[in-house]
KOLGUTOR-391870 format. One record per residue (C-alpha): residue number from 1; x, y, z. Coordinates in Angstrom, 3 decimals, padded with zeros to 6 digits. Example, Ala and Ser with C-alpha at 12.3 -4.5 7.8 and 13.67 -1.06 7.14 Angstrom:
// KOLGUTOR-391870
NODE; 1; 012.300; -004.500; 007.800 .
NODE; 2; 013.670; -001.060; 007.140 .
//
This chain:
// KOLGUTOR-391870
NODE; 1; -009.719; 008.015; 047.823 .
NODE; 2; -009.929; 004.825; 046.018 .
NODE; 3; -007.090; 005.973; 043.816 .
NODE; 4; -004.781; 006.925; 046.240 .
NODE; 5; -005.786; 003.082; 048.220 .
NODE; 6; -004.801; 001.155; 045.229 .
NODE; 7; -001.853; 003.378; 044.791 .
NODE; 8; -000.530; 002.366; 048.301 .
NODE; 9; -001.667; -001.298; 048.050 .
NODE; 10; 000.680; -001.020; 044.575 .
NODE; 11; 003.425; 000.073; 046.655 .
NODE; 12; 003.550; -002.455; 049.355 .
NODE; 13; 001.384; -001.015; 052.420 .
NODE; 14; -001.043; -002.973; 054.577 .
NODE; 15; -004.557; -002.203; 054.638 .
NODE; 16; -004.134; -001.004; 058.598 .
NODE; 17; -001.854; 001.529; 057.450 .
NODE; 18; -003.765; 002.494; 054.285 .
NODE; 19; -006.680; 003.169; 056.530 .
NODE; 20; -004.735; 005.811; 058.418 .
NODE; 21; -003.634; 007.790; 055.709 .
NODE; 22; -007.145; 008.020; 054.483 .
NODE; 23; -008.111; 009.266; 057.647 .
NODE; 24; -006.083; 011.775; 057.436 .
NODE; 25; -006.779; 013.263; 053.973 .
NODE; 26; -009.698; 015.364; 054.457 .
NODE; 27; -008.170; 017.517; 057.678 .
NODE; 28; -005.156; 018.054; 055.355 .
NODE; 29; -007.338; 019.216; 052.448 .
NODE; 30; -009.351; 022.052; 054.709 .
NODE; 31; -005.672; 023.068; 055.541 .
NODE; 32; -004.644; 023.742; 051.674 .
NODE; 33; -007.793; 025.959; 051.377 .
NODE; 34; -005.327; 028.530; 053.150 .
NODE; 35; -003.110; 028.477; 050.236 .
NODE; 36; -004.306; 030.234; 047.043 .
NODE; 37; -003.146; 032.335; 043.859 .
NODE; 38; -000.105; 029.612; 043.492 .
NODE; 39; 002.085; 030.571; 040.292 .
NODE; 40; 005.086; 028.609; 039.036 .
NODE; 41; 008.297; 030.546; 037.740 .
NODE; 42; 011.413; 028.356; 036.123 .
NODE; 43; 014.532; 029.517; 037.374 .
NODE; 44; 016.404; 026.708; 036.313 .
NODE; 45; 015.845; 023.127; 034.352 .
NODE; 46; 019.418; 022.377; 033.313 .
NODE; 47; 019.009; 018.812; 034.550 .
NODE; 48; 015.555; 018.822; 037.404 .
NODE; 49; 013.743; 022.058; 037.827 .
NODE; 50; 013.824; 024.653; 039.984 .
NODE; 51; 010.831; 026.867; 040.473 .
NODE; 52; 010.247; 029.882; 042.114 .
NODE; 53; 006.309; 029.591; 043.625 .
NODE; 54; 004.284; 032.361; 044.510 .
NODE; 55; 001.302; 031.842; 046.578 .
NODE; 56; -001.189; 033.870; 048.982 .
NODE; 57; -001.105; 032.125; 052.495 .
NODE; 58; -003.920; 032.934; 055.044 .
NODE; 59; -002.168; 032.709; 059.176 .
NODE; 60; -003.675; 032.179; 061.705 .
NODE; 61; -004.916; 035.506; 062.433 .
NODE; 62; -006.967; 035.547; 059.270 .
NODE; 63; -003.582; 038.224; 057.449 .
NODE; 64; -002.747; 037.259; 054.107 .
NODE; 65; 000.572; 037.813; 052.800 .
NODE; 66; 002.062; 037.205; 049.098 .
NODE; 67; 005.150; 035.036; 050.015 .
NODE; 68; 007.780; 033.628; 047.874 .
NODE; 69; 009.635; 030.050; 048.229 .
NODE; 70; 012.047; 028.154; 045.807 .
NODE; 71; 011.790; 024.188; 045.010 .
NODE; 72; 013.902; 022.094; 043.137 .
NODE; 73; 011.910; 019.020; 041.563 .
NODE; 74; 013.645; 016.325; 040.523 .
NODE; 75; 010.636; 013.792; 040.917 .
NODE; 76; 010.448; 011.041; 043.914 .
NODE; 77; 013.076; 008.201; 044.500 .
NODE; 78; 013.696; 004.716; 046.146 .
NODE; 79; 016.027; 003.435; 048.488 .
NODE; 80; 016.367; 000.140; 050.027 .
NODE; 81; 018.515; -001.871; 052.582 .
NODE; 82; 019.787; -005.222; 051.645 .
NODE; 83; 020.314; -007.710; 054.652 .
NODE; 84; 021.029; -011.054; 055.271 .
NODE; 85; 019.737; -012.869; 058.403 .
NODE; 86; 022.095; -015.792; 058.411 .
NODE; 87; 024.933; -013.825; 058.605 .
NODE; 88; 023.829; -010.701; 060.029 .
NODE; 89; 025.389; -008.184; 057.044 .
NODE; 90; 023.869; -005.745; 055.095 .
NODE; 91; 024.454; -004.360; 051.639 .
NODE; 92; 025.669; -000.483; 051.265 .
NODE; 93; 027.122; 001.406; 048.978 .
NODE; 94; 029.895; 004.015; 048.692 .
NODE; 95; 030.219; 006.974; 045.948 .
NODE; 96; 031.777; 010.431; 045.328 .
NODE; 97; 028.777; 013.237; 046.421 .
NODE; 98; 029.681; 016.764; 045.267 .
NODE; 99; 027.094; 018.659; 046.955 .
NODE; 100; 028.537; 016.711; 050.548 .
NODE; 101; 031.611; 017.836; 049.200 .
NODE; 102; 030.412; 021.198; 048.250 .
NODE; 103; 029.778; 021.503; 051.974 .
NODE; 104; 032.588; 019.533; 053.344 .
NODE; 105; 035.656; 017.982; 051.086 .
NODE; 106; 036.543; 014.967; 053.206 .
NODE; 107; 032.774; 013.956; 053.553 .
NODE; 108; 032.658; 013.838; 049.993 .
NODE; 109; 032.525; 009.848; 049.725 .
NODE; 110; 029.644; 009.099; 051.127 .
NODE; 111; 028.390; 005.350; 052.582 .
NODE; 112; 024.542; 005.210; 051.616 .
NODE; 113; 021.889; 002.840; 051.080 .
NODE; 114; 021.286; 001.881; 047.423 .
NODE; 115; 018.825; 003.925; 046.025 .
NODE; 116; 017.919; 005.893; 042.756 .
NODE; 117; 014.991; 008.128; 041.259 .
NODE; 118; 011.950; 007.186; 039.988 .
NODE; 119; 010.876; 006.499; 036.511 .
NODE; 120; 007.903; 008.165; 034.821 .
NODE; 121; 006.833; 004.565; 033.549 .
NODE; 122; 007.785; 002.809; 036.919 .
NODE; 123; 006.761; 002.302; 040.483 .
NODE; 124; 008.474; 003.141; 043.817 .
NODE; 125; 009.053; -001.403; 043.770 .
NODE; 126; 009.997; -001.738; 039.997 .
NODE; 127; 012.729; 001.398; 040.410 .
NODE; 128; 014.176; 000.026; 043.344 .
NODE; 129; 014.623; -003.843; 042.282 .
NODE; 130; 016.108; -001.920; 039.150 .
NODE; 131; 018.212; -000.432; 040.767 .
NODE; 132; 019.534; -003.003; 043.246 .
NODE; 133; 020.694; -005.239; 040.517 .
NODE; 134; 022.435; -001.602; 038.867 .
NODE; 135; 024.025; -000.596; 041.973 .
NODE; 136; 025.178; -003.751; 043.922 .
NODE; 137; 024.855; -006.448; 041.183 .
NODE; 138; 021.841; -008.668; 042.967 .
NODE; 139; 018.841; -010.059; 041.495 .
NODE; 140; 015.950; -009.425; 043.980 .
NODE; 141; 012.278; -010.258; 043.346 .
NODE; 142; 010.810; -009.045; 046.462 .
NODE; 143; 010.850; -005.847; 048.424 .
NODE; 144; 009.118; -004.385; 051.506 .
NODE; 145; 008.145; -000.510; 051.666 .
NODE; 146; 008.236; 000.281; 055.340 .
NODE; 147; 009.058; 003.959; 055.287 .
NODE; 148; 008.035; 007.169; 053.317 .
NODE; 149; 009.881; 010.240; 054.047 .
NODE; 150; 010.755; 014.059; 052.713 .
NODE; 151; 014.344; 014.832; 053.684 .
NODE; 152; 014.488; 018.268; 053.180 .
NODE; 153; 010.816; 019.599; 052.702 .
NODE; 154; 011.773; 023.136; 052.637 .
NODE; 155; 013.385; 023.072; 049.511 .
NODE; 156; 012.524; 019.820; 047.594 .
NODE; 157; 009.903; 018.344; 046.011 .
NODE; 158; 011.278; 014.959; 046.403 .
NODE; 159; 009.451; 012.028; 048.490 .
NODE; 160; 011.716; 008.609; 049.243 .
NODE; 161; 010.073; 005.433; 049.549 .
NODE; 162; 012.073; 003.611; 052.069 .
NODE; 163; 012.436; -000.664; 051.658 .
NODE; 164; 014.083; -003.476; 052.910 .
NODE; 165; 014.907; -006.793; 051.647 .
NODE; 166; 015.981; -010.046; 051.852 .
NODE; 167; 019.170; -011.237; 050.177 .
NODE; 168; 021.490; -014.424; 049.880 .
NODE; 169; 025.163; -014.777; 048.283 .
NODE; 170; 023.037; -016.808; 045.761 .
NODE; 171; 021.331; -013.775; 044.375 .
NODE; 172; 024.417; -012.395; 043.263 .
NODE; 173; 024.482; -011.835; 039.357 .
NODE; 174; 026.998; -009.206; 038.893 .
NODE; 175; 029.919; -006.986; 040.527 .
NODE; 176; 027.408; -003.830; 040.502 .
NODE; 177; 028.885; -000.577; 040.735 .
NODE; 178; 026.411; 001.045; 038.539 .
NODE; 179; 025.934; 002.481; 034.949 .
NODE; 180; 028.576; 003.584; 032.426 .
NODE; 181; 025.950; 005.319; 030.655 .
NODE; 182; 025.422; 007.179; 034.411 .
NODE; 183; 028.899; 007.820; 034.749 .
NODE; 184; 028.139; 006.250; 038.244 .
NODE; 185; 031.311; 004.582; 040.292 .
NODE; 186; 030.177; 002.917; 043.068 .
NODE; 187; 032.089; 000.737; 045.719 .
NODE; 188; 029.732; -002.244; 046.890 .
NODE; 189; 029.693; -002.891; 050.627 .
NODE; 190; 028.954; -006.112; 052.451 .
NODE; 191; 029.042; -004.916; 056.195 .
NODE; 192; 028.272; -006.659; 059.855 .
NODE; 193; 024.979; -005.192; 060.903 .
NODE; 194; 026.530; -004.263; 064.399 .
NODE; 195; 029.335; -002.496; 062.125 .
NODE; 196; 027.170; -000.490; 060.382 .
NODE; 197; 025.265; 000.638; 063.464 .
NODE; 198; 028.493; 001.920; 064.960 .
NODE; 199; 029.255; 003.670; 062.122 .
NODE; 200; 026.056; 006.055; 062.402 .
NODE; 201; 026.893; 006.575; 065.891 .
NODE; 202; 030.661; 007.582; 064.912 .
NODE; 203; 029.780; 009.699; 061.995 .
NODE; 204; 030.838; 008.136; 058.945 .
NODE; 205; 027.827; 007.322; 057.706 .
NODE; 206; 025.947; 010.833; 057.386 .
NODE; 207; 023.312; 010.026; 054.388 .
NODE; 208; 019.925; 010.550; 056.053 .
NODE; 209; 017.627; 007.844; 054.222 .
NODE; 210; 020.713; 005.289; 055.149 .
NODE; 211; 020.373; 005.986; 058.998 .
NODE; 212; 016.681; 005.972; 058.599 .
NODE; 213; 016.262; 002.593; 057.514 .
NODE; 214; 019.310; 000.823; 059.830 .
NODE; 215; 017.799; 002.023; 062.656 .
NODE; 216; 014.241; 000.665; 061.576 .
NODE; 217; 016.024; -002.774; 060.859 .
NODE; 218; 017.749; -001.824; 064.756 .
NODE; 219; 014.224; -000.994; 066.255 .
NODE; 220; 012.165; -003.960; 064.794 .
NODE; 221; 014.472; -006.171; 065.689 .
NODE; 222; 015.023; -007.665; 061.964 .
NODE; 223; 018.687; -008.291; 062.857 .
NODE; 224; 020.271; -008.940; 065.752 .
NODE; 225; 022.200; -005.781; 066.830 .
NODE; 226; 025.242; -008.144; 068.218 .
NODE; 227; 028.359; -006.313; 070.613 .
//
């Protein structure tokens, strides 16, 4: 338990909130003594891994059956939303998806938050501040986890630790758009907040981890949501 305090405390969290989670650990542990006889098969690790798991899982009835589920893990990531109170904008970005446009061609450019995966050597902060300078070209010191979220637990591994933070045309140090080395092309975009929240509601911003922390910025009330 202290572990997993100083962990959180690491990442950003306030004691309140810490206290929570801890509450919460030992129901979730009596729950995971349903789940037993868990192998790991590789199906695939041409760039993250996919597994196929097999595990014994007790329902509620007391049955046991031998079930079978597959799970891509490609580690945890960071995402964060740049805004500016003075002016009311926020920082996003815009890149070329191909699993969007595996799904759908002309949603294939797709308007998200900056973000990126985390390091082995690095936390959820260090990754993210990282990446903001990568991505969008801005030198930020300080960043504010206020989310944590799995969007799309029944097939990846993969945890996002959601942030927000402060910026100013001051912190600028570079054009962004990413790495060479990443073959990454990304379009940097300095938006009215009100803009951005009418973009959600007409669709054209899609990415689920962008929309997540917008409307956290909409609900507390850290910008002005002006019509």
């Amino acid at each position: 338990m202290e572990i997993i305090s100083k962990k959180l405390k690491g990442i950003g969290y306030k004691q309140s909130v810490i206290n929570s989670y801890l509450f919460l650990i030992p129901n979730a542990l009596n729950k995971m003594q349903k789940i037993k006889n868990i192998t790991h098969n590789i199906l695939s690790k041409a760039w993250a891994t996919l597994y196929r798991i097999d595990y014994d899982y007790q329902f509620k009835d007391g049955s046991v059956k031998r079930l079978k589920r597959e799970c891509y893990n490609r580690g945890n990531g960071a995402a964060v939303l740049l805004y500016n109170v003075e002016k009311s904008t926020v920082i996003l970005t815009k890149q070329f998806r191909m699993p969007i446009y595996e799904n759908d061609p002309s949603e294939g450019m797709s308007i998200e938050v900056c973000a990126g995966a985390i390091d082995k050597n690095e936390s959820a902060n260090e990754t993210i501040l990282r990446e903001i300078k990568e991505e969008v070209g801005y030198k930020i010191t300080e960043a504010t986890c206020v989310l944590e979220a799995y969007t799309s637990p029944g097939a990846m591994t993969e945890k996002l630790y959601l942030f927000i933070a402060e910026y100013s045309d001051a912190m600028r140090v570079n054009e962004g758009g990413g790495l060479d080395s990443e073959d990454e092309e990304i379009d940097v975009l300095e938006l009215p907040f009100t803009q951005a929240i009418d973009m959600v509601s007409a669709k054209q911003i899609i990415d689920a981890k962008t929309i997540m922390l917008l409307q956290y910025v909409q609900i507390n009330k850290v910008l002005p949501c002006k019509n």
